[in-house]
C-alpha positions in Angstrom: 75.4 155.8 31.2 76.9 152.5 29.8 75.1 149.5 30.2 76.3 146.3 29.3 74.0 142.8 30.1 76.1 139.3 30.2 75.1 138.2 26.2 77.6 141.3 25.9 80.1 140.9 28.2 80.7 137.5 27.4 81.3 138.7 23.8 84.4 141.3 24.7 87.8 140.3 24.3 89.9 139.3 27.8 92.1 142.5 28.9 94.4 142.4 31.9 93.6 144.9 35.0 92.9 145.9 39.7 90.0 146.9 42.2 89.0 148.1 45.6 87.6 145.8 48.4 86.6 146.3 52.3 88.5 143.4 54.4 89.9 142.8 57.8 92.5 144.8 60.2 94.8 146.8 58.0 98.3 147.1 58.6 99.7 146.9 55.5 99.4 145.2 51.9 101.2 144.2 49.0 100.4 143.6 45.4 102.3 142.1 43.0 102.2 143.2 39.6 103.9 143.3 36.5 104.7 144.9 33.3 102.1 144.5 30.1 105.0 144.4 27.1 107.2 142.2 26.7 108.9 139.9 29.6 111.1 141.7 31.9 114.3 139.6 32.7 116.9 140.2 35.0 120.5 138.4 35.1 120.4 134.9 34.3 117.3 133.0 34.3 115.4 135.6 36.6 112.5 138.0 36.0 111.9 141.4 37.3 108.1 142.2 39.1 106.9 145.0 40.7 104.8 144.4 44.4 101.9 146.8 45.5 103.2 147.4 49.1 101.4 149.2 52.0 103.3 150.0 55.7 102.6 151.7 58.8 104.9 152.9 61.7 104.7 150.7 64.7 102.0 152.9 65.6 100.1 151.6 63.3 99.8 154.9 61.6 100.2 154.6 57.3 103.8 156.0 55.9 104.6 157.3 52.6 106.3 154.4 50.6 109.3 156.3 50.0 110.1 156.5 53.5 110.2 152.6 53.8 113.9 151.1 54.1 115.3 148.1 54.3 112.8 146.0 52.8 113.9 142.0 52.7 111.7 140.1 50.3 111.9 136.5 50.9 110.8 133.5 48.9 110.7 129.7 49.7 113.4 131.0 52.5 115.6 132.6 49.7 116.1 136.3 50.0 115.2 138.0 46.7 117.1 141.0 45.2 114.9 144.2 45.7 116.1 146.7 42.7 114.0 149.8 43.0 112.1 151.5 45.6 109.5 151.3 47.6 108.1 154.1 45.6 104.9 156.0 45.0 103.2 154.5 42.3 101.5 157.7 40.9 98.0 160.0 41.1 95.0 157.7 42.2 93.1 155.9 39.9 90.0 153.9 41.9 86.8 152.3 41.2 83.8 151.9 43.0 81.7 149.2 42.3 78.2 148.5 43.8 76.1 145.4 44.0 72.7 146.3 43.1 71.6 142.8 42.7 67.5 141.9 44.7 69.0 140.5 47.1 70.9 143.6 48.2 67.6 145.6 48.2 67.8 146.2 52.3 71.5 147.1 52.4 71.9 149.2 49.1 71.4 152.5 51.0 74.0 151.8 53.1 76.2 150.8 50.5 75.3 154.2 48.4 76.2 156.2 51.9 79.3 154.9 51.7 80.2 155.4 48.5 79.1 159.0 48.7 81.6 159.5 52.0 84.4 157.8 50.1 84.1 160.5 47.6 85.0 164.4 48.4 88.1 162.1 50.4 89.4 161.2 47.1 88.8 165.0 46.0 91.2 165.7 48.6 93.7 163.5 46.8 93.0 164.0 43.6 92.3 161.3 42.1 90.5 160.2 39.1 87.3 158.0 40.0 84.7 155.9 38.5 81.5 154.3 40.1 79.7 151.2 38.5 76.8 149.0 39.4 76.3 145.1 38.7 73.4 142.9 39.3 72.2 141.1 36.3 73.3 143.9 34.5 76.6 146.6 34.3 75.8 150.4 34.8 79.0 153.2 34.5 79.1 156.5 35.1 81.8 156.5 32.2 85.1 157.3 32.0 88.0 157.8 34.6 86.9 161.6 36.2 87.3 164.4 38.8 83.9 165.5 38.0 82.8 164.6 41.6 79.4 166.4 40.9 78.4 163.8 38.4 79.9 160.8 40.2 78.3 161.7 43.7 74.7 162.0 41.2 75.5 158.4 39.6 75.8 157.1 43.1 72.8 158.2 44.2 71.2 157.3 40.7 71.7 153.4 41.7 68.4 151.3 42.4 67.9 148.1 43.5 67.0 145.5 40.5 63.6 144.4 40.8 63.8 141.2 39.1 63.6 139.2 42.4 63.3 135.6 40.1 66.8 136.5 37.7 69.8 135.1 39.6 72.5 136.4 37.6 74.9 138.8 39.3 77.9 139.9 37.4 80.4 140.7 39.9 83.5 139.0 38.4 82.8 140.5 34.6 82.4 144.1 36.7 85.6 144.0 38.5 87.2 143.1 34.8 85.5 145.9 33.1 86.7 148.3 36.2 90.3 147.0 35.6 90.5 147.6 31.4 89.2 151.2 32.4 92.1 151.8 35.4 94.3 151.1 32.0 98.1 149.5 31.9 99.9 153.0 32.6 101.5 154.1 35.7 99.8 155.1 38.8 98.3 154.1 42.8 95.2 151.6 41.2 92.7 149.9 43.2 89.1 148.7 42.5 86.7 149.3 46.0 84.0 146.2 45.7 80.9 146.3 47.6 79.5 142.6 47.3 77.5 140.3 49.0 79.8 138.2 47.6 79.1 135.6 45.1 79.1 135.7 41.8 76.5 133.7 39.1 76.6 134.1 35.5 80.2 136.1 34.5 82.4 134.6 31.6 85.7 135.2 33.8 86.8 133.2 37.0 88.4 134.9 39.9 91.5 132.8 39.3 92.0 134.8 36.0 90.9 138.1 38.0 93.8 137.7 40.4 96.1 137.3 37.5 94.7 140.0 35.4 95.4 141.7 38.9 98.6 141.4 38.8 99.7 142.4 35.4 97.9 146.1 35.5 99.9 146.4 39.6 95.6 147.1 40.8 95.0 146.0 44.3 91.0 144.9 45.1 89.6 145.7 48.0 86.7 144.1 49.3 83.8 145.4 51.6 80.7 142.9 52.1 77.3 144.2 52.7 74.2 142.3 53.5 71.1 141.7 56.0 72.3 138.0 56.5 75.0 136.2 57.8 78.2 134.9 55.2 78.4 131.6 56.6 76.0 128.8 56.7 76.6 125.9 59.5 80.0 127.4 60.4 81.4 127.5 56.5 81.3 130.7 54.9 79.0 130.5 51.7 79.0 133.9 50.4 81.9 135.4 49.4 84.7 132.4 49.3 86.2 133.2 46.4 86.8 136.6 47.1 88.5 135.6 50.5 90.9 133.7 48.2 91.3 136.6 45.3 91.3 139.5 47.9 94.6 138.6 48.9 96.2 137.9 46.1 95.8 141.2 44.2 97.3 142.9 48.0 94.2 143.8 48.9 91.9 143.9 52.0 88.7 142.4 52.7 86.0 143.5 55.2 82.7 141.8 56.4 80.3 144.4 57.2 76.7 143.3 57.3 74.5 145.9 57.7 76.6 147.6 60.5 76.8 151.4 59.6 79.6 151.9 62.3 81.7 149.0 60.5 81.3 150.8 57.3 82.6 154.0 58.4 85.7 152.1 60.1 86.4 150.3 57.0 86.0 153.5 54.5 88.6 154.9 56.5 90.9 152.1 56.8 90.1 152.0 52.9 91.7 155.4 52.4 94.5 154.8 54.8 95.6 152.4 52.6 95.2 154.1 49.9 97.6 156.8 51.3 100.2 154.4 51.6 99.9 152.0 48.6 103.3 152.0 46.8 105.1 150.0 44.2 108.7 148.0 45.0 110.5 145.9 42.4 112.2 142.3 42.7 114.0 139.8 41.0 112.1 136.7 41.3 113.6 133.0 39.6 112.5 132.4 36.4 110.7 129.5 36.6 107.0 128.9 34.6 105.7 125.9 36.6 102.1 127.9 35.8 101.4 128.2 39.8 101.2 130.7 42.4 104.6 131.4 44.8 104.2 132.7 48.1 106.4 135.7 49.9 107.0 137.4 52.6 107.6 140.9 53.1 109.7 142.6 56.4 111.3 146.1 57.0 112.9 147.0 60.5 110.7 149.5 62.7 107.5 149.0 60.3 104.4 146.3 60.0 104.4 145.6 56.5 101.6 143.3 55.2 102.3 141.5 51.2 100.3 140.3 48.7 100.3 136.7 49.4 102.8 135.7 46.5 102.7 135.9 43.1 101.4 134.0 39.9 104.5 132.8 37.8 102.4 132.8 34.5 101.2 136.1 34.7 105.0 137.7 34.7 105.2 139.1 31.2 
């Protein structure tokens, strides 16, 4: 079991990388993402980036990306060249990350029982998993695996911290340490978070998350869990940052509570999406005015849903 505490984390070295969130109604999503090495221009003063991209039929049901056609990628109004696919992306590689922080101490079973159902479904697929904890502290069960024995026994391993008085919870230096261990090499990448949703105490921002996000192609999906409401006079105060990273990274984001019935909805919806995650590439202008730039994604006879745009700095 790795454990690292925030003196630590604060210590490593930046790496770029994804995750795996519970979020509203899912039709479709996009990521956008990019390679590692060195930057990848197309003609003239344009750059080539690869979108996570996620359809259904107009049933609503998810499709394989490489049944998608005629996808028209816009920009500002301006259609953008689409060069290869949509595509699978490759074998699975997902986290699962658990908030195990005090104040989660009446909804952590819940989120444990839905880990543990999320897991013999990606057996079925085949995919290589990892489940981590945060709280004031990071816990792993270790390396990418298919060893669902020991990763069902790490879930159920997770307690509750007891420190009621230490308000440190790691959630953005967790979701960074999930995305250097998806890696930089090919494959379908997402990072499941289960969060009450704010973060105290990491040495990254989500700004540099969604970024990070981007580079490795990882999509974060969201799901939040906890025995109060996430707004306080009508403005949501847990969890705003994530409603702002969540899309970004073409992922989903799901409130939950303490609703066992919304969990189960969601875990499915989660896999669904999984299912259908793909990878499309486009030209894109070449411009570095260090900001984000918003898109929009359409293909005849499907619902496509995009990640919001992408960031013009993190093209590499």
């Amino acid at each position: 079991m790795l454990c690292l505490n925030a003196r630590t984390l604060k210590d490593r070295h930046l790496r770029t990388a994804l995750l795996v969130a519970f979020c509203g109604p899912l039709l479709v999503t996009l990521c956008l993402a990019v390679p590692q090495a060195n930057p990848r221009k197309g003609d003239g003063d344009q750059r080539k980036v690869e979108l996570i991209i996620h359809a259904r039929d107009q049933r609503g049901n998810p499709v394989a990306p490489g049944s998608v056609k005629d996808v028209v990628v816009m920009e500002h109004g301006k259609k953008l060249q689409v060069l290869d696919g949509p595509k699978s992306a490759g074998p699975k590689r997902i986290a699962v990350l658990l908030d195990s922080n005090f104040h989660q101490r009446k909804v952590m079973a819940l989120e444990q029982q839905t880990a543990l159902e999320l897991i013999p479904e990606f057996e079925k697929e085949k995919a290589q998993v990892l489940v981590m904890s945060y709280g004031a502290e990071i816990h792993s069960s270790g390396e990418l695996t298919d060893d669902w024995a020991s990763l069902k026994g790490f879930t159920d391993s997770v307690r509750v911290e007891s420190d009621k008085h230490n308000e440190t919870v790691l959630l953005y230096d967790a979701m960074r340490s999930a995305f250097e261990k998806l890696g930089d090499g090919p494959g379908t990448k997402g990072v499941v978070v289960f969060a009450e949703g704010n973060d105290r105490g990491s040495s990254i921002g989500w700004a540099s998350l969604a970024r990070l996000a981007q580079r490795r192609h990882i999509a974060c999906y969201v799901v939040m869990y906890a025995d109060h409401s996430f707004y306080g006079r009508e403005v949501r105060h847990y969890g705003y940052y994530l409603v702002e990273l969540v899309p970004k990274t073409g992922g989903r984001l799901w409130e939950i509570g303490d609703n066992a019935r919304k969990a189960r909805e969601a875990a499915q919806q989660l896999v669904s999406a999984l299912d259908s995650q793909g990878l499309i590439e486009v030209l894109v202008p070449d411009v570095q005015a260090n900001r984000f730039h918003r898109i929009k994604i359409t293909s005849a006879g499907y619902q496509i849903s995009a990640q919001a745009g992408y960031f013009d700095d993190a093209i590499q």
